[in-house]
C-alpha positions in Angstrom: 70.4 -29.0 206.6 73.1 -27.1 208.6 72.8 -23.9 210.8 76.2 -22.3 211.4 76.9 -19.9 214.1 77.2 -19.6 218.3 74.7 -20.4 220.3 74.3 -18.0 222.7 73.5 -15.4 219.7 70.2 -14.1 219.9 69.8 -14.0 215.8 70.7 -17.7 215.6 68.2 -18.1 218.5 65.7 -16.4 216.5 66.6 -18.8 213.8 66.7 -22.2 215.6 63.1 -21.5 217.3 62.0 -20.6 213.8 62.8 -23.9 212.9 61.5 -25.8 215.8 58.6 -23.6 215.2 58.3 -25.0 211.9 59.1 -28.9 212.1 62.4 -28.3 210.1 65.0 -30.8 211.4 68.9 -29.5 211.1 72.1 -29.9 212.7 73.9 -27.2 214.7 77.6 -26.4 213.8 79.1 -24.1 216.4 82.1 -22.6 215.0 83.2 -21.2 218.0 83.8 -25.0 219.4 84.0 -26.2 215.9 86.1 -24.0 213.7 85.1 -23.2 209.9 87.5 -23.8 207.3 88.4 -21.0 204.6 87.3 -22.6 202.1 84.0 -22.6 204.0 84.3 -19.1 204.3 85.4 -18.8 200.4 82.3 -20.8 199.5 80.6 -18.2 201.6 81.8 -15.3 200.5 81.0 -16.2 196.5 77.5 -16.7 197.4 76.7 -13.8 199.8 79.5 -11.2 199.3 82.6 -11.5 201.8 81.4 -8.2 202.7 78.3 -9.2 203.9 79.6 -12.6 205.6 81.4 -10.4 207.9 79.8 -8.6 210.5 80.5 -5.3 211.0 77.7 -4.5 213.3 79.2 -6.8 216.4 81.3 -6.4 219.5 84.0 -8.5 217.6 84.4 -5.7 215.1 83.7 -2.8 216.8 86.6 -3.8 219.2 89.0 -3.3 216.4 91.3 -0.3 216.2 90.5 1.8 213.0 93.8 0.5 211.3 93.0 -2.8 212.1 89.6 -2.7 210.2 90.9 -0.6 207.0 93.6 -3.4 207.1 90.5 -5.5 205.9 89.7 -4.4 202.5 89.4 -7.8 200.4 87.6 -11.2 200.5 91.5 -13.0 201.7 92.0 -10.7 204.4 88.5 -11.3 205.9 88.6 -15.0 205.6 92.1 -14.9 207.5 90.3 -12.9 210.3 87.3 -14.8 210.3 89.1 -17.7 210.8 90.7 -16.6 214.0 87.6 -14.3 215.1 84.6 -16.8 214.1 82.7 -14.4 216.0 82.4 -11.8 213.8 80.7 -13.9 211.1 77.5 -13.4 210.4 75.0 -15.5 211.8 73.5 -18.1 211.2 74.1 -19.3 208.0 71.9 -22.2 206.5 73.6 -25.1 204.1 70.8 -27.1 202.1 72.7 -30.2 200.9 76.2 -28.4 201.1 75.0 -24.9 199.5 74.5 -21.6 201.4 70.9 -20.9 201.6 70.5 -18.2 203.8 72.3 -15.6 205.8 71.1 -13.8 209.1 67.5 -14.2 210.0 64.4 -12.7 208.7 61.2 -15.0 209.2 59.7 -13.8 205.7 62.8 -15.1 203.7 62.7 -18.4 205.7 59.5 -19.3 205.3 59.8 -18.6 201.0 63.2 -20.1 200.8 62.7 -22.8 203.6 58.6 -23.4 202.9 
């Protein structure tokens, strides 16, 4: 299993103690060190909505002019920003033997989905 995201984001916090918590082994891929592909962020996308794989709610976002954000309006134009802003993905996301799992954290859907 493979958590995706930064590490000094409290969600992904949230998400990696969960796991500790819970005796579920993974490996950590920091995309801020490590980079994500687009086809990473395609693969993404088709499973969770490109709209929800980017966050709107951060600083990463929010620090965009308005024409800069309208500019994004279709699942190409967010992976090419995603790419060169990995921190506006949302995190974490969970891989299970090379799938998408789970996005964000919420203990209740981790515990069903995770056991």
């Amino acid at each position: 299993m493979t958590v995706y995201g930064i590490p000094n984001c409290n969600t992904v916090k949230k998400a990696l103690d969960w796991l500790k918590e819970n005796q579920i082994a993974y490996e950590f891929h920091d995309f801020k060190k490590k980079g994500i592909s687009a086809e990473k962020l395609s693969d993404w996308s088709g499973k969770f909505g490109w709209e929800t794989v980017l966050n709107r709610k951060g600083l990463t976002w929010k620090k965009l002019s308005k024409e800069e954000q309208t500019a994004i309006q279709d699942q190409a134009a967010a992976i090419q920003y995603l790419i060169n802003n990995t921190s506006a993905i949302k995190r974490p996301i969970i891989e299970k033997d090379g799938q998408a799992i789970l996005i964000g954290f919420d203990a209740d859907n981790y515990a069903q989905t995770l056991g």
